[in-house]
C-alpha positions in Angstrom: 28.3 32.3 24.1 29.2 28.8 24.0 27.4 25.5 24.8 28.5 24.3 27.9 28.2 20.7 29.4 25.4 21.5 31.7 23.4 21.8 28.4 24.6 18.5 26.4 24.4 16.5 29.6 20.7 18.1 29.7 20.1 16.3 26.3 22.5 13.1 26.2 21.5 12.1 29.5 23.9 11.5 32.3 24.6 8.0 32.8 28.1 7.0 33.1 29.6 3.3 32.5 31.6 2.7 35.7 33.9 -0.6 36.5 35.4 -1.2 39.5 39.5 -1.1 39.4 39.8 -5.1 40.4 37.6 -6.0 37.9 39.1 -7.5 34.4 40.5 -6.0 31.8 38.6 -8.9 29.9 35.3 -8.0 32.0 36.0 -4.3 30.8 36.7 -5.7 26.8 33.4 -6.8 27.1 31.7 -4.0 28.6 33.1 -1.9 25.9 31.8 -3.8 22.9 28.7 -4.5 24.4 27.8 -1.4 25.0 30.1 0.5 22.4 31.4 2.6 24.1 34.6 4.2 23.7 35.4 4.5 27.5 34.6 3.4 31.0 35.2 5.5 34.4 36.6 3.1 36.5 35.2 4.1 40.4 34.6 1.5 43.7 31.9 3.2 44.4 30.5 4.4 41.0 31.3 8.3 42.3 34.6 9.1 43.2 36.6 8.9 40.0 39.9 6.7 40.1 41.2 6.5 36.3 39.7 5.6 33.1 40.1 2.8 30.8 39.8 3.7 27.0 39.3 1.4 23.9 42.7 2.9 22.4 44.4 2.1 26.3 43.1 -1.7 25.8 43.8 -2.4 21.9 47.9 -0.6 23.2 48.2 -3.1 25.6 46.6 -6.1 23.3 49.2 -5.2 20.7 52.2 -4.9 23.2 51.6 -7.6 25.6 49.0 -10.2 23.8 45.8 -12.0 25.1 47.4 -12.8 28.8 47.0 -9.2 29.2 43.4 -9.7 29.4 44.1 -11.4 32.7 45.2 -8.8 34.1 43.3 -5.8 36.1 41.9 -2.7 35.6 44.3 -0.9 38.1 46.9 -2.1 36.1 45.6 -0.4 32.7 43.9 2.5 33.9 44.8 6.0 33.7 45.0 7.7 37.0 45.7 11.0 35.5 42.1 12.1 34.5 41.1 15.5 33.2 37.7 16.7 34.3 35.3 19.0 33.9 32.3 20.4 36.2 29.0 21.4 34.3 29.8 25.3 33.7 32.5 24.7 31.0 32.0 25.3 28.1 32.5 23.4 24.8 35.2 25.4 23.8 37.1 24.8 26.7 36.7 20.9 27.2 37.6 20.4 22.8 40.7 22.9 24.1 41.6 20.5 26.4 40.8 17.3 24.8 42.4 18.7 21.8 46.0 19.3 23.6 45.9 16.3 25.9 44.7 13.9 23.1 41.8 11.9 24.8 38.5 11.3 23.5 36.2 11.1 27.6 36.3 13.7 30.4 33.8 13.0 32.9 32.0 15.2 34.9 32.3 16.0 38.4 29.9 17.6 40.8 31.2 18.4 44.3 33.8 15.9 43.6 31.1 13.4 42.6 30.9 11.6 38.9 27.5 13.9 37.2 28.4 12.1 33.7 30.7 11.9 30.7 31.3 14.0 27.8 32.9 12.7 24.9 34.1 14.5 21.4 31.4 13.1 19.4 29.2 14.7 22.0 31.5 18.0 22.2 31.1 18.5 18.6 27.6 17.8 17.8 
C-alpha cells in the first residue's frame, strides 16, 4: 500500500506559504528566497486557492521580460490552473500526476479549504 499525503503532511507539518494575488511579484521574489522555498499558494484569504507562483514561473518571466517585470503582480504571473490533491491520495498518484503535468507543488485541499503543500522532494522521501 502506498504512503499517502495524510501521512507526510502528518510528519512535514502543514503550513503553507500563501501571498495575496495583488501583492508583488518582487514581494513574492523575496518571499521565495527568504524562506527557500520553491513555491507559494497565492490565496486572499490564505484558504481558498487561486493559482500558484513557482520559482521556475518567476526566473521565465525574469528572462523574457527583465527586472520591470518585478513590478508587476502576482495575478499577472500566477497559474490559475492548479492541480490538487485531498489527503487520501496516495504518493503514487500525486508523482503520477506531477510527473505528466511537469510541476514541482500541489497543495492540499480539505472541503475545498488549503490543509497544506506537497512537494516532490517531499513525495519522494
Amino acid at each position: 500500500m502506498s504512503l499517502t499525503v495524510s501521512c507526510i503532511l502528518n510528519a512535514k507539518g502543514r503550513e503553507v506559504a500563501t501571498i495575496a494575488p495583488e501583492a508583488s511579484i518582487a514581494v513574492a521574489a523575496d518571499m521565495l528566497a527568504q524562506q527557500n522555498l520553491g513555491a507559494l499558494v497565492v490565496s486572499s484569504d490564505g484558504r481558498r486557492v487561486q493559482g500558484i507562483v513557482s520559482e521556475r514561473d518567476l526566473v521565465a518571466r525574469l528572462a523574457a521580460r527583465g527586472a520591470a517585470c518585478l513590478e508587476g503582480t502576482v495575478a499577472e504571473l500566477m497559474n490559475s490552473d492548479v492541480t490538487s490533491c485531498m489527503p487520501g491520495s496516495t504518493c503514487d498518484e500525486l508523482m503520477r500526476s506531477m510527473t505528466q503535468g511537469r510541476f514541482r507543488h500541489v497543495p492540499v485541499l480539505v472541503d475545498g479549504e488549503l490543509a497544506g503543500i506537497i512537494s516532490i522532494g517531499d513525495a519522494l522521501a
